[in-house]
Every structure is written in C-alpha cells, then in structure tokens.
C-alpha positions in Angstrom: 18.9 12.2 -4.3 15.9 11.4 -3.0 13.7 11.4 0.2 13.2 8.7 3.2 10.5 10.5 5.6 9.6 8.5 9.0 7.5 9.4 12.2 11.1 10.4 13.4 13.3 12.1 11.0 13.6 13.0 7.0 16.7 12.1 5.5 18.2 12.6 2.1 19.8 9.3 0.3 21.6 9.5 -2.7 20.4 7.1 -5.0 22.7 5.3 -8.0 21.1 5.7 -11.2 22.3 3.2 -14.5 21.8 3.3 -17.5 21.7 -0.2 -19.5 24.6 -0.2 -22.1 21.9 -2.4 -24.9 18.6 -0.6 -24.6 19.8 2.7 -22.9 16.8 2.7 -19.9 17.8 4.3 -17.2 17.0 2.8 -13.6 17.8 3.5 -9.8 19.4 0.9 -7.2 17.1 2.1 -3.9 18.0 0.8 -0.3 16.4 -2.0 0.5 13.7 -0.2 3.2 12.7 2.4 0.2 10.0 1.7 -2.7 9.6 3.3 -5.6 7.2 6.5 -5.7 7.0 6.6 -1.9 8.9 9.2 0.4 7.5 7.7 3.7 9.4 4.2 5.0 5.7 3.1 6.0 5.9 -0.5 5.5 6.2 -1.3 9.7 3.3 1.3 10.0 1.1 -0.5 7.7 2.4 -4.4 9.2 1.0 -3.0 12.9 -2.2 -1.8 11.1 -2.5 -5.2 9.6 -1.6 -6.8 12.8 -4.3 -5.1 14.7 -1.7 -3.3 16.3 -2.3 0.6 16.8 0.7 2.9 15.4 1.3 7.1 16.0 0.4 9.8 13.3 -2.9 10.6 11.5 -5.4 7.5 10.7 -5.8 9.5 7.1 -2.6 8.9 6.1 -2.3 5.4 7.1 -5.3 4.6 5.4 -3.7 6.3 1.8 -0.5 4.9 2.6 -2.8 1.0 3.0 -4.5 1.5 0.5 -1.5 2.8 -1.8 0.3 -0.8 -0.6 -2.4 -3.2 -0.8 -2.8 -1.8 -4.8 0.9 -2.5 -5.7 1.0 -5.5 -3.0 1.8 -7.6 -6.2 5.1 -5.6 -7.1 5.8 -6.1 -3.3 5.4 -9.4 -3.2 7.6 -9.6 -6.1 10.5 -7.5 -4.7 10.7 -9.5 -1.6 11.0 -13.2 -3.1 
C-alpha cells in the first residue's frame, strides 16, 4: 500500500510489487500520476509554479517539492518518453 496525498484528499493505493524470476529484485508497478519516494501528486503544482501561475498551500513546501523535482528532472524526463 502506499500513499497519494493532494490539496484535496489522501488516498491509499495498493501497489503491485514483482519480483524478477533471473536476478530476484524486487520492483513496484505505480499509477501513472505517482513517482517513486513522493506521497504528494505535486507534479500540476510545480507545472503552475513554472508557468508563472500562482497555486494554494504553503510556498515552503512548493519550493522542497521544486526543488525535490528539478534534482530528479532527469528520471522524469525519462519516465515520460
């Protein structure tokens, strides 16, 4: 199980975890909206910050949440193409 918090609601998701039959790692299939090691579904708060837009909740948690995506933007970038 595992946690998907927005401005609105938390929610608890089961998550499917595998394990790989030739090298034995385990890994999770997440929803598309989740990413790994974050709770909060802040990816359309941090696309209005970035658009200049201004979006609800604290500004201190926006700016660790930007700052916590534009480090691992790479990984995004990767997930997405």
């Amino acid at each position: 199980w595992r946690y998907a918090v927005t401005e609105e609601f938390s929610i608890r998701i089961p998550i499917c975890r595998m394990k790989c039959l030739h090298c034995e790692a385990n890994f999770s299939i997440l929803p598309d909206f989740l990413i790994p090691y974050y709770q909060h579904t802040i990816l359309g708060r941090v696309l209005q910050n970035l658009e200049g837009k201004k979006s609800n909740g604290s500004r201190q948690l926006l700016k660790f949440h930007l700052n916590r995506y534009l480090k691992n933007v790479n990984w995004v970038h990767s997930f997405f193409v």
